[in-house]
N, C-alpha and C positions, 0 to 999 in steps of 0.2 A: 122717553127717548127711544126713537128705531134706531134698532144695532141695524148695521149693514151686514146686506148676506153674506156666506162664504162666496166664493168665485164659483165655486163648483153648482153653487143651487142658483147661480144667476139663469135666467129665461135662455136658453138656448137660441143665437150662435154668441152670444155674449160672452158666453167663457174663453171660449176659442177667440175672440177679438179681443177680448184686455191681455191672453197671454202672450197673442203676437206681438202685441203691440207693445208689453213691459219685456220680451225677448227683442226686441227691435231696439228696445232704449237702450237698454242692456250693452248690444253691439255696440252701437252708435258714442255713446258716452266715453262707457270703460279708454278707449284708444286715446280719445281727448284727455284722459289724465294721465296719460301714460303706460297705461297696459299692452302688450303686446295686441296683436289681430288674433294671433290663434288663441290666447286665453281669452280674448272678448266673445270668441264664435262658444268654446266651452262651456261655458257661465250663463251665456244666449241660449245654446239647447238646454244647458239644465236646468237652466229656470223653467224650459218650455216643461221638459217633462215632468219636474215636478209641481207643475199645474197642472198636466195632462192626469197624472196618477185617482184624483179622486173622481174625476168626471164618471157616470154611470156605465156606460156603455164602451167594448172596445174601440170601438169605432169611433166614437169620438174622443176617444185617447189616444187615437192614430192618428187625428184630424187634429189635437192641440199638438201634441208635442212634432209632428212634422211640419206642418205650417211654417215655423222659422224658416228652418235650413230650405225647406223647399222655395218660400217667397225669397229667400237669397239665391238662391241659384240661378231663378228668375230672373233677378234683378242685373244679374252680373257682379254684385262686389264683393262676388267669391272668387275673381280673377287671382286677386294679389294673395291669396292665400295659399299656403303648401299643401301637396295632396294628403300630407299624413295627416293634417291640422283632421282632416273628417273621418280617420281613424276616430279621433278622440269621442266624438260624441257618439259614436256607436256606441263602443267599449260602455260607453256612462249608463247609453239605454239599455245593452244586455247586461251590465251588472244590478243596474236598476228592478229590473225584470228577466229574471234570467230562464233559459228555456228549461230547466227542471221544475219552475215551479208552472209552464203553463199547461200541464197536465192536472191543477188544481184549480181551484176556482179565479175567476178574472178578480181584478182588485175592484172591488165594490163597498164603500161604506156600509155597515149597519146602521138601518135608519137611530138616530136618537133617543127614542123613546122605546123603541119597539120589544125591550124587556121588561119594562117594566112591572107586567101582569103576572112576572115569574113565579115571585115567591112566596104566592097562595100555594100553589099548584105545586112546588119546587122548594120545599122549605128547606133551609141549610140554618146548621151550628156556626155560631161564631168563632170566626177563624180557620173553617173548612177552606181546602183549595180548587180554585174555581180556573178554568184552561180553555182561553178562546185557542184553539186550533187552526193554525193563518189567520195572525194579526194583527194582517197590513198595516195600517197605520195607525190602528188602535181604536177604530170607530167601536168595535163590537166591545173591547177591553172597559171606554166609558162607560159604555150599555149596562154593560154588567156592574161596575160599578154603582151605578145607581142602582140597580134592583137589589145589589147585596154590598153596601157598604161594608159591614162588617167581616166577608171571605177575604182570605189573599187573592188577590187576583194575580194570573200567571198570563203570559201569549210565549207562543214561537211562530218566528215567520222564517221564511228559508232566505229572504232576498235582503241581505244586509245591510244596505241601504235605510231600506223598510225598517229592518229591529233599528235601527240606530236613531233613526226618527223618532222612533215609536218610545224608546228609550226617553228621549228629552223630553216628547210631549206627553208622556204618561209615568211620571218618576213614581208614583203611588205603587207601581206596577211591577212584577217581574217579570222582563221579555227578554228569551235568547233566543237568537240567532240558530235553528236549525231543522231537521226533519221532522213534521208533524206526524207521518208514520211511524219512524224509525224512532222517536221518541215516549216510554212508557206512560201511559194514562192511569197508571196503579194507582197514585196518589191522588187524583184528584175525585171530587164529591161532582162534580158540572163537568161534562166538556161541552162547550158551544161551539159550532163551525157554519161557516156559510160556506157549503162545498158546489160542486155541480152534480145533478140528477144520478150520473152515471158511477160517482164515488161512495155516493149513500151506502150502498151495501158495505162495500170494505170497509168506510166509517163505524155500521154496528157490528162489523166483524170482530172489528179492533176492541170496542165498547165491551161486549159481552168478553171476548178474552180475558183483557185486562183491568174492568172497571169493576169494583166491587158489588156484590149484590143489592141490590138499592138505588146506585151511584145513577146518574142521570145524564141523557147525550139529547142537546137543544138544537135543534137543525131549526136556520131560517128560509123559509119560502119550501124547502124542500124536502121530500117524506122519504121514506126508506120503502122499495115495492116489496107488495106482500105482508107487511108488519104494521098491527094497528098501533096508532100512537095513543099513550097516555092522557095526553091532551093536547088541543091545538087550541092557538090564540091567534088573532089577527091585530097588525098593528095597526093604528090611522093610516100609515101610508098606503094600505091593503095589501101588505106583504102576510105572509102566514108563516108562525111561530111553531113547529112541533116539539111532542117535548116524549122522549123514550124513555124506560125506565129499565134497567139492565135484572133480566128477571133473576128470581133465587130468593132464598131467605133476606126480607129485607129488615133491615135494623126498624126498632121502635122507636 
């Protein structure tokens, strides 16, 4: 039997056309049973956005989630609506995404597989604690998962939304809600992050600070300038795995 894909890995512009289109139903229906106009418009954008959120790229997270409200305003049958009603769907998208976190990496799945080849290379005791650093919706959280069943696995994501999600879809998991800086890394044996280019450094800053001698920091797609890595892996998608090792006396 073929599973159907997620939405997000359908052929592109495909994503962007089922969400408009289940954002449209959305509008359209909801009023028919009774629902207000402005809670039909609310529920319309967020379903859009939370389609939008896993697509790869910003831009086409720009292109799902506005698509609604923009083909309605086109259309005109945003007449009858009140101007605060498009307060509300703002508010959903900055709480959704809010602007402290886009000074860290875009919301980007970790591919599925792509840790797998960890735990040659990365060996951890059972029950050590393992900390994807922003995670979003938990794609990296499964990842690791499967390469170390037997770690706790831990996320924090700053945009509450996100942990809240992340919370339902990953209950195996312990994810809170807060700053991936401002948050200690003492405890954990793994940090994993998909940051951007420009963070890498203040990510091994943070590492070697507070992570034990040994302890280990997994960047995907992207290397730390100037620091050779431990090991690099590639995943089938052809993204590239690095893997740091926070120097000092390491444990046997």
């Amino acid at each position: 039997m073929v599973r159907p894909k997620p939405l997000a890995q359908l052929a592109w512009p495909l994503p962007a056309l089922a969400a408009w289109g289940l954002a449209w139903l959305t509008f359209i229906v909801l009023p028919r049973v009774g629902a207000p106009a402005w809670l039909a418009l609310v529920l319309a954008v967020a379903l859009g956005v939370a389609l939008a959120l896993p697509q790869s790229t910003r831009s086409r997270r720009l292109m799902v989630a506005a698509g609604f409200p923009a083909s309605l305003l086109a259309s005109g049958m945003a007449i009858g609506l009140p101007a605060w009603a498009w307060l509300l769907p703002l508010g959903l998208l900055a709480t959704a995404y809010p602007h402290r976190a886009w000074s860290d990496a875009p919301l980007y799945p970790t591919p599925e597989h792509s840790l797998d080849d960890l735990p040659p290379l990365a060996p951890l005791a059972d029950g050590e604690r393992v900390l994807d650093a922003g995670c979003g919706l938990g794609h990296g959280l499964r990842a690791l998962r499967r390469a170390y069943p037997r770690a706790h696995i831990e996320g924090i994501e700053w945009s509450w939304p996100l942990a809240l999600l992340t919370r339902l879809s990953c209950p195996w998991a312990q994810v809170s809600r807060g700053d991936m800086w401002a948050q200690s890394w003492q405890p954990f044996a793994l940090v994993y992050l998909f940051q951007r280019p420009e963070s890498m450094a203040r990510a091994w800053a943070k590492a070697r600070a507070e992570l034990a001698p040994g302890a280990w920091l997994v960047s995907l797609e992207f290397e730390i300038a100037e620091i050779q890595p431990f090991a690099r892996l590639q995943t089938k998608s052809g993204k590239n795995v690095c893997l740091y090792r926070v120097p000092g006396a390491h444990p046997s």
